[in-house]
C-alpha positions as CSV (number, residue, x, y, z in Angstrom):
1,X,0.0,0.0,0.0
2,X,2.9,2.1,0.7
3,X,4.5,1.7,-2.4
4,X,1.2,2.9,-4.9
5,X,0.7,5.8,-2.5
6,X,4.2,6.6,-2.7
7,X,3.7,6.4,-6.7
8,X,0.3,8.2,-6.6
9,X,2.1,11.3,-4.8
10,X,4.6,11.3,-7.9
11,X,2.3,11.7,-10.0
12,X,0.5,13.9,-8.3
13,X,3.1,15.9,-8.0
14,X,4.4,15.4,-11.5
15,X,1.1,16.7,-13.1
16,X,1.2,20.2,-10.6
17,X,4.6,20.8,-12.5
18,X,4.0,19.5,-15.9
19,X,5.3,21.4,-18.6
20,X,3.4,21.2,-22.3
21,X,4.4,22.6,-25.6
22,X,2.1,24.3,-27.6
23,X,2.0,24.1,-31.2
24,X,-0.1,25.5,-34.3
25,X,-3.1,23.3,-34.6
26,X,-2.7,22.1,-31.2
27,X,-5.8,20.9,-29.8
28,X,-5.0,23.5,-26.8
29,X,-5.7,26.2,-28.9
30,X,-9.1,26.4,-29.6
31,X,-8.4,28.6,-33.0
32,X,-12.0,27.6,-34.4
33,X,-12.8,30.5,-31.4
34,X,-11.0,33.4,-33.4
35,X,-13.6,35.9,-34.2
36,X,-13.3,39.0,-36.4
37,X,-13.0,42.1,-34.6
38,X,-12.1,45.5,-34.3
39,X,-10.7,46.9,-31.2
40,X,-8.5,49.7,-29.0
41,X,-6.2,49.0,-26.2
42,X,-4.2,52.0,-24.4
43,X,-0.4,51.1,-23.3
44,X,0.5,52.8,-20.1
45,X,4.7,52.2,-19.7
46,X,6.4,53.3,-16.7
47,X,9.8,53.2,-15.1
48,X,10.8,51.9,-11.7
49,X,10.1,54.8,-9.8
50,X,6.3,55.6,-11.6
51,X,7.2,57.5,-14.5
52,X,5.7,57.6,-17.3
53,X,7.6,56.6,-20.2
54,X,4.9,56.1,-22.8
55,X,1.3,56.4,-22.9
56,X,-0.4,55.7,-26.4
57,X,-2.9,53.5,-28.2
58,X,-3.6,50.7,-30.3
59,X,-5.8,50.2,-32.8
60,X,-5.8,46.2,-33.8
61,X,-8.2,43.9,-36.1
62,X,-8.6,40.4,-36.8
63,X,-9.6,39.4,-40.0
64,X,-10.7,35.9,-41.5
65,X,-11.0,34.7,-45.2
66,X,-11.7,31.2,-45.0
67,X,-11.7,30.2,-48.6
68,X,-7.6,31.7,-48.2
69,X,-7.2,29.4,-45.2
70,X,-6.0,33.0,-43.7
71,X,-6.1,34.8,-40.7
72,X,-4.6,38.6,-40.4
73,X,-4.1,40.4,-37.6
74,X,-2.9,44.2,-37.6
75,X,-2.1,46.7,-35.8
76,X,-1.7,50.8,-35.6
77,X,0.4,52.5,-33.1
78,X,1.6,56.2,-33.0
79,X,4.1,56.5,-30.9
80,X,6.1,59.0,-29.9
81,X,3.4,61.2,-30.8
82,X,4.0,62.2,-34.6
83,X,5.4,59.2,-35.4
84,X,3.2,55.7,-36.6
85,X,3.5,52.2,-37.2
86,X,1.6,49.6,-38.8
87,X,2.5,46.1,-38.9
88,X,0.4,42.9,-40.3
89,X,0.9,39.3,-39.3
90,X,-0.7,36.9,-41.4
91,X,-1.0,33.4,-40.2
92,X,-2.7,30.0,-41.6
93,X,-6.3,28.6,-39.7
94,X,-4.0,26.9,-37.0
95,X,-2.3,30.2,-36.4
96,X,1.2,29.2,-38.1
97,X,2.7,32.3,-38.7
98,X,2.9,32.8,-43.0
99,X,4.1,36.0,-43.2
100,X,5.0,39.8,-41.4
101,X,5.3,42.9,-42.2
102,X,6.3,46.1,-40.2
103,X,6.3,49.5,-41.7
104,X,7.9,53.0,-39.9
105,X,7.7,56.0,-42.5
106,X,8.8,58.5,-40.4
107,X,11.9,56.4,-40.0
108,X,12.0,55.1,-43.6
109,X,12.1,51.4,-42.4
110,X,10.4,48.4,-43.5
111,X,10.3,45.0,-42.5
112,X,9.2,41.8,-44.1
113,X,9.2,38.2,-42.9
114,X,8.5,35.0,-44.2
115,X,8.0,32.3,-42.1
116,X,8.6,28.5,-43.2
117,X,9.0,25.3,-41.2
118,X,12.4,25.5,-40.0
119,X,13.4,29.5,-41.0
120,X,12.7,32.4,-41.1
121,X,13.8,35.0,-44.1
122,X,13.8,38.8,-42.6
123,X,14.2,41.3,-45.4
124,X,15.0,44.6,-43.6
125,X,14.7,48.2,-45.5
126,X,16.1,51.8,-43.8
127,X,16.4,54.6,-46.0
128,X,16.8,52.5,-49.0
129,X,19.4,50.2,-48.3
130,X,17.7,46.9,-48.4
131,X,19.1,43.6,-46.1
132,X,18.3,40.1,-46.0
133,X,19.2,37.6,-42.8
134,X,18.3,34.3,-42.4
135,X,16.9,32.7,-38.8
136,X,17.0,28.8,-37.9
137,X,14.2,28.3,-35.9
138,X,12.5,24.6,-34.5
139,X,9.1,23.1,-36.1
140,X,6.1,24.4,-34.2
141,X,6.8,28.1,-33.4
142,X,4.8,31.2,-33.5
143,X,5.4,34.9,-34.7
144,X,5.9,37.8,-32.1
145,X,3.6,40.3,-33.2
146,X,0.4,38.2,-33.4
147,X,1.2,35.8,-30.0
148,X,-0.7,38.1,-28.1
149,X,-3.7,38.0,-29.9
150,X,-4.4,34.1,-29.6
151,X,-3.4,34.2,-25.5
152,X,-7.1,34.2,-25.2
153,X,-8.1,30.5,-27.2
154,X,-5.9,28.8,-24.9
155,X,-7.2,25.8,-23.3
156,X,-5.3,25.9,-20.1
157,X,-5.5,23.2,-17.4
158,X,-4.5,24.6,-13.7
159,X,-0.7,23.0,-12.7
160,X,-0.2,22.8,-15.8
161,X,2.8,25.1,-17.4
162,X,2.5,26.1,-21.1
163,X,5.2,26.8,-23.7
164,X,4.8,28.8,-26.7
165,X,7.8,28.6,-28.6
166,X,7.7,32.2,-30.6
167,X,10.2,33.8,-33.1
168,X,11.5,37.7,-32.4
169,X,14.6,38.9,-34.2
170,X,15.4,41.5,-31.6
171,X,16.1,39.0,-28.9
172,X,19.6,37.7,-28.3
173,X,18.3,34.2,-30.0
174,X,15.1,34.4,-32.2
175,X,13.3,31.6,-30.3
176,X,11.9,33.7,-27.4
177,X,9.5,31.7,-25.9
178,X,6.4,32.2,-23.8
179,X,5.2,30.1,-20.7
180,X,1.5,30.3,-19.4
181,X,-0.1,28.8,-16.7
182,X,-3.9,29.3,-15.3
183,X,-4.1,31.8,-12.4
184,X,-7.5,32.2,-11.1
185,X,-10.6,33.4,-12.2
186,X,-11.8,36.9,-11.7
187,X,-15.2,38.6,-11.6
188,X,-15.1,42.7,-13.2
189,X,-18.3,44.7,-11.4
190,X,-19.0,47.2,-14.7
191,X,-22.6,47.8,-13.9
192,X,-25.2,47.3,-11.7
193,X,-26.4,44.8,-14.5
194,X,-23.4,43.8,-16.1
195,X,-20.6,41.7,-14.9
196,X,-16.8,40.7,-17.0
197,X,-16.1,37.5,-15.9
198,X,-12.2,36.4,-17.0
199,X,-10.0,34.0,-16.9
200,X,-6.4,35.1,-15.6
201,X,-3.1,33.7,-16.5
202,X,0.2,34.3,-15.5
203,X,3.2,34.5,-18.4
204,X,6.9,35.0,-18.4
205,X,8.3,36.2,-21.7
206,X,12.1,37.1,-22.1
207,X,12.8,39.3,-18.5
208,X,9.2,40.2,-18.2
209,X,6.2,38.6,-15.9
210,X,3.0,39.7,-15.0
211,X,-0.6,38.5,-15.6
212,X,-3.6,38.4,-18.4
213,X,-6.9,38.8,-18.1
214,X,-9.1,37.1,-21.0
215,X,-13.1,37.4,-21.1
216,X,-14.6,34.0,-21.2
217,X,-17.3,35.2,-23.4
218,X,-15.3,36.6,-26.3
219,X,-12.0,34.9,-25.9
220,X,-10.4,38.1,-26.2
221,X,-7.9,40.1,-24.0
222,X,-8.7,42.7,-22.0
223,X,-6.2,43.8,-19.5
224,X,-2.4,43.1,-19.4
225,X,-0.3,43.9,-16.7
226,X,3.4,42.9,-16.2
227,X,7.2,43.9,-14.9
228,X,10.4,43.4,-16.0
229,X,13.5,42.9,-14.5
230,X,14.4,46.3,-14.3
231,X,11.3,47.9,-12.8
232,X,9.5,49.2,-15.9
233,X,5.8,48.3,-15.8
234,X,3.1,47.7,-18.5
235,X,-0.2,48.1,-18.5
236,X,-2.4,47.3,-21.8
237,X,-6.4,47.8,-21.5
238,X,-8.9,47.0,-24.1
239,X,-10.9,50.3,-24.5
């Protein structure tokens, strides 16, 4: 008796500290979820003692064309103030990243990706002077930019750690991994007659760590909050 209790506690144990990878068309990620939509979230960075070192918005959609097998995500930032961005990240049904692109016209930069199995081709463009580089990267990864928009259609089991293998070129390697895990639940009070119940989970993601709050009924994010290393602090809010 001894001996299968001692083996049940293992497993037990075991299972609180499992670690999982997730993949594109992992069953874990519930991408038949992905709606289209059209939304705003404000980005509120500050330093370690409280000051503010950016405050702007972002406006992001999700599109879907089936008969493509495509789903886009993009994005609109202006930041500093005068200044934009627009980047696009197009990905197949299972959410395996296809292709990038990232455009700064004030800073006369471009960028364009192309994702396949095993590499990634970044073609780079600043004031006309056009580059090409070349990224090994393992089966099964995702693409920085549009990570944060499938948080949300994660299946998550609690004691259960989750890895999200995900390519950035501006990291020291370009597999830059994310690891989830389920939180708690939480309850937002908006109205007398309407309540925002969310599922939170806790990430890590290169020196940074913090917490995301995701709506059960849409699936989508709606509050970010995280620190790194450092001291500087991010907070993103779905307006």
């Amino acid at each position: 008796m001894t001996k299968y209790l001692s083996l049940a506690l293992l497993l037990i144990a075991f299972n609180a500290h499992a670690e999982v990878v997730i993949k594109p068309g992992d069953p874990a990620l519930r991408a038949d979820l992905i709606k289209e939509s059209h939304d705003f979230y404000r980005n509120v960075t500050t330093d370690s003692s409280g000051k503010i070192l950016y405050d702007f918005m972002m406006e992001s959609t999700t599109s879907i064309d089936v008969a493509a097998q495509r789903i886009t995500f993009s994005r609109f930032r202006q930041i500093p103030f005068g200044s934009y961005s627009i980047d696009v990240s197009v990905t197949d049904l299972s959410l395996r990243p296809i292709s990038m692109r990232d455009d700064r016209p004030q800073r006369a930069s471009s960028c364009v990706m192309q994702f396949q199995d095993t590499e990634v081709i970044v073609k780079t463009t600043r004031k006309g002077v056009e580059a090409t580089k070349r990224y090994a990267m393992t089966k099964g990864y995702f693409e920085d930019n549009s990570i944060g928009y499938i948080l949300g259609y994660l299946d998550l089991k609690p004691g259960v750690k989750y890895v999200l293998d995900n390519f950035n070129k501006d990291t020291a390697a370009p597999s830059d991994p994310y690891t989830i895990e389920y939180a708690f639940d939480d309850v937002w009070e908006l109205a007398a007659d309407h309540r925002m119940e969310c599922t939170v989970f806790h990430f890590t993601h290169g020196d940074a760590t913090g917490h995301v709050w995701i709506e059960k009924a849409t699936h989508q994010k709606v509050k970010t909050i995280g620190v790194t290393k450092n001291g500087t602090r991010f907070v993103v809010t779905k307006q």
